[in-house]
TORMARTI-919325 format. One record per residue (C-alpha): residue number from 0; residue in three letters; x, y, z. Coordinates in steps of 0.02 Angstrom, whole numbers, plus 50000, padded with zeros to 5 digits. Layout:
<sites>
[NUM; "Ala"; [X; Y; Z]],
...
</sites>
This chain:
<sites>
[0; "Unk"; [49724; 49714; 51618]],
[1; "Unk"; [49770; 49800; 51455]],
[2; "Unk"; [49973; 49827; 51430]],
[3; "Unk"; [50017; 49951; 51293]],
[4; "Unk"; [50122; 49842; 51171]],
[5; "Unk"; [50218; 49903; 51050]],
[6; "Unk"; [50166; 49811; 50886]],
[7; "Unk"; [50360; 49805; 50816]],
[8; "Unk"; [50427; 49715; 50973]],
[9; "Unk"; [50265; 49607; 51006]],
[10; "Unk"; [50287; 49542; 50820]],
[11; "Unk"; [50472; 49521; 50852]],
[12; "Unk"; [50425; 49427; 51008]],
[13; "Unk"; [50300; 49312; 50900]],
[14; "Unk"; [50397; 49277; 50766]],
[15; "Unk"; [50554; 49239; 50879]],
[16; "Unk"; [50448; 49119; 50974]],
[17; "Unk"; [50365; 49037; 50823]],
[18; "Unk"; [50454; 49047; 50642]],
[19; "Unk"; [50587; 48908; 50636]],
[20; "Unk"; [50777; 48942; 50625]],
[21; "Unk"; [50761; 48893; 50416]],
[22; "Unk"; [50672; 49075; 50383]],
[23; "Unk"; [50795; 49187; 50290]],
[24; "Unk"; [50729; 49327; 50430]],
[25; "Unk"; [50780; 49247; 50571]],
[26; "Unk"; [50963; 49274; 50518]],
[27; "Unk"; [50948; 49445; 50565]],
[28; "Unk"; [50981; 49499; 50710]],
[29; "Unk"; [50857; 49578; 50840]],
[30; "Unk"; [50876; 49746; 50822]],
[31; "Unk"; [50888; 49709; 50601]],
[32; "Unk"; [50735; 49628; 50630]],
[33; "Unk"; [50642; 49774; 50718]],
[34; "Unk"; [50686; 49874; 50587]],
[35; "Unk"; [50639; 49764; 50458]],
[36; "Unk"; [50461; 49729; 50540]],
[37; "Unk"; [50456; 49936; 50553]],
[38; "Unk"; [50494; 49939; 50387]],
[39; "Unk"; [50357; 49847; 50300]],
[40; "Unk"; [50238; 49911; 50416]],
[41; "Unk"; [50279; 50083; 50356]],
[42; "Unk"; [50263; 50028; 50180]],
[43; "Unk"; [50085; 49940; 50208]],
[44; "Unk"; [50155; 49739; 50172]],
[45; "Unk"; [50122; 49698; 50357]],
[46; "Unk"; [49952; 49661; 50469]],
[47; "Unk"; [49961; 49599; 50605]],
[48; "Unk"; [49828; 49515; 50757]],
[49; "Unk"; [49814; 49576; 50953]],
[50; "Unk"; [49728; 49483; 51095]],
[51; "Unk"; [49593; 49591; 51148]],
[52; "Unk"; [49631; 49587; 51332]],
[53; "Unk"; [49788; 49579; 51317]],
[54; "Unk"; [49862; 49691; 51186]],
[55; "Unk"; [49978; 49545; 51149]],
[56; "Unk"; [50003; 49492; 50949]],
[57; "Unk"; [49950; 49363; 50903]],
[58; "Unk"; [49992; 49347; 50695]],
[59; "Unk"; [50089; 49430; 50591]],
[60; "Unk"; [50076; 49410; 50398]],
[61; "Unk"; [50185; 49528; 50282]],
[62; "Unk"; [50165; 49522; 50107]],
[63; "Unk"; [50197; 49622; 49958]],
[64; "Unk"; [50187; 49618; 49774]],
[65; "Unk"; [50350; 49610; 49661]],
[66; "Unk"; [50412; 49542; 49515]],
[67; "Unk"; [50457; 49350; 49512]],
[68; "Unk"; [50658; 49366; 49497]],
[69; "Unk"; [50607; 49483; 49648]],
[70; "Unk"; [50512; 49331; 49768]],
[71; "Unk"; [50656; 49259; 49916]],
[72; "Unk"; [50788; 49388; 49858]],
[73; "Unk"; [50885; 49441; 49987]],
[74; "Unk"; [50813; 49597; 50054]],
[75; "Unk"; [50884; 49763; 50003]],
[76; "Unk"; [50776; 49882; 50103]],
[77; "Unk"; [50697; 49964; 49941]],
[78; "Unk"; [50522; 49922; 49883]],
[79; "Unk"; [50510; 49811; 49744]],
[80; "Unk"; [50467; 49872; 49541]],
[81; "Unk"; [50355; 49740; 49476]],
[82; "Unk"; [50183; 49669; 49533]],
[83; "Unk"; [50164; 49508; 49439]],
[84; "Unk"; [50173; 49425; 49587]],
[85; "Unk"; [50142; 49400; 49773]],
[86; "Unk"; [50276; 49365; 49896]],
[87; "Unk"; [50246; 49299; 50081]],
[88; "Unk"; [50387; 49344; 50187]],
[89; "Unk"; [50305; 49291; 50341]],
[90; "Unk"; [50179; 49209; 50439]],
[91; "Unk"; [50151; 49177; 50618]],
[92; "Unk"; [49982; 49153; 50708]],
[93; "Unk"; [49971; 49097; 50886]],
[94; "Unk"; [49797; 49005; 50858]],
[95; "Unk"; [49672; 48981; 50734]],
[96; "Unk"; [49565; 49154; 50767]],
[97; "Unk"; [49723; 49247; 50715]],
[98; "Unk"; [49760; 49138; 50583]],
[99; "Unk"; [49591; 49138; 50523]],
[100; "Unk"; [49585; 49346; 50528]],
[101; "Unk"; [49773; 49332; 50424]],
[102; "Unk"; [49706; 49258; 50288]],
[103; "Unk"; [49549; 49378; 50296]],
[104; "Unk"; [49670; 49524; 50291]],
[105; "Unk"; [49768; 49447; 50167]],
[106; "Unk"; [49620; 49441; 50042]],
[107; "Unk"; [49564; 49620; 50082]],
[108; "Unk"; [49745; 49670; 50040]],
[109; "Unk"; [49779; 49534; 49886]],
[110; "Unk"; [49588; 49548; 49810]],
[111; "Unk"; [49671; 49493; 49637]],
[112; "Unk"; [49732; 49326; 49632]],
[113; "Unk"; [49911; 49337; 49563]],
[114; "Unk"; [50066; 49194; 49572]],
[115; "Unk"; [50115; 49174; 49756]],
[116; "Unk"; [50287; 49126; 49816]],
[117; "Unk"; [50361; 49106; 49990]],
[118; "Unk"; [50510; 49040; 50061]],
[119; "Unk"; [50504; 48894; 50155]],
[120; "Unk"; [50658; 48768; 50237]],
[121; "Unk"; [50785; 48883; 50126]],
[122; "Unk"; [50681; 48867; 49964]],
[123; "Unk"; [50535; 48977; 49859]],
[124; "Unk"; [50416; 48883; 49838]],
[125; "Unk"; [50262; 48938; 49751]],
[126; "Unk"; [50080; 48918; 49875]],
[127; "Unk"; [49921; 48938; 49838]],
[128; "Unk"; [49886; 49076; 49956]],
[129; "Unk"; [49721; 49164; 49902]],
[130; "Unk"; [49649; 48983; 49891]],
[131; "Unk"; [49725; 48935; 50077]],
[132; "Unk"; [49631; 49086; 50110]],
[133; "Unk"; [49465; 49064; 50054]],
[134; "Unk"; [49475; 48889; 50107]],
[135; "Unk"; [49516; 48936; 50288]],
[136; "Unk"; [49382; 49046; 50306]],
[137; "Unk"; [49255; 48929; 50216]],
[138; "Unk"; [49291; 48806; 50365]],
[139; "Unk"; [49271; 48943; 50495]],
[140; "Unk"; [49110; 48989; 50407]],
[141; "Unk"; [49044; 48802; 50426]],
[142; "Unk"; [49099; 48788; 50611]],
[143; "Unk"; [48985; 48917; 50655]],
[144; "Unk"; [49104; 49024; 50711]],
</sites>
């Protein structure tokens, strides 16, 4: 049976259920958080996964180019100058397919390798993202799958 789902609060739902409490996001509340889901959506950082039965989501990756004083700065609702670097706000997959289609999206929208920063346990850090990547869907490729 297929269940119209609105994207916004099926990503809320997913992120809710698996980001942990230590991601700068999840400080917002729900209704902040729609609108900051709706908001990168709108301004192309976010793709996101759906079960094909379903209609459920499954992932959600939203990322965006900035400038590095940029990366893990609170966010002010205005898109960022710079592009001398990649920031990954968030990322939840449910299971490996979406995961594995994430990081396919991700290089479609990131062809150009470029620093990469996210914010993990209330730190950046820098990752490796376009490598993560390629490397996930290397695997995939050698499973047969």
């Amino acid at each position: 049976m297929i269940t119209e789902v609105n994207p916004v609060d099926g990503i809320l739902k997913l992120v809710r259920e698996r980001v942990t409490l230590d991601d700068i996001a999840l400080s917002f509340d729900d209704e902040t958080l729609k609108q900051y889901i709706a908001y990168h959506i709108i301004h192309g950082n976010a793709i996101w996964t759906q079960d094909d039965e379903t209609q459920e989501i499954t992932g959600i990756l939203i990322a965006y180019e900035c400038d590095r004083d940029e990366a893990g700065a609170p966010f002010n609702w205005v898109e960022p100058n710079g592009k001398n670097c990649i920031y990954v706000a968030q990322l939840a997959a449910r299971d490996e397919d979406a995961r594995d289609t994430l990081a396919q999206g991700y290089l479609a929208l990131f062809p150009n390798e470029k620093p990469t920063y996210a914010t993990r346990r209330g730190s950046l850090v820098p990752m490796n993202a376009h490598k993560i990547s390629r490397e996930l869907l290397r695997k995939r490729g050698s499973d047969g799958r």
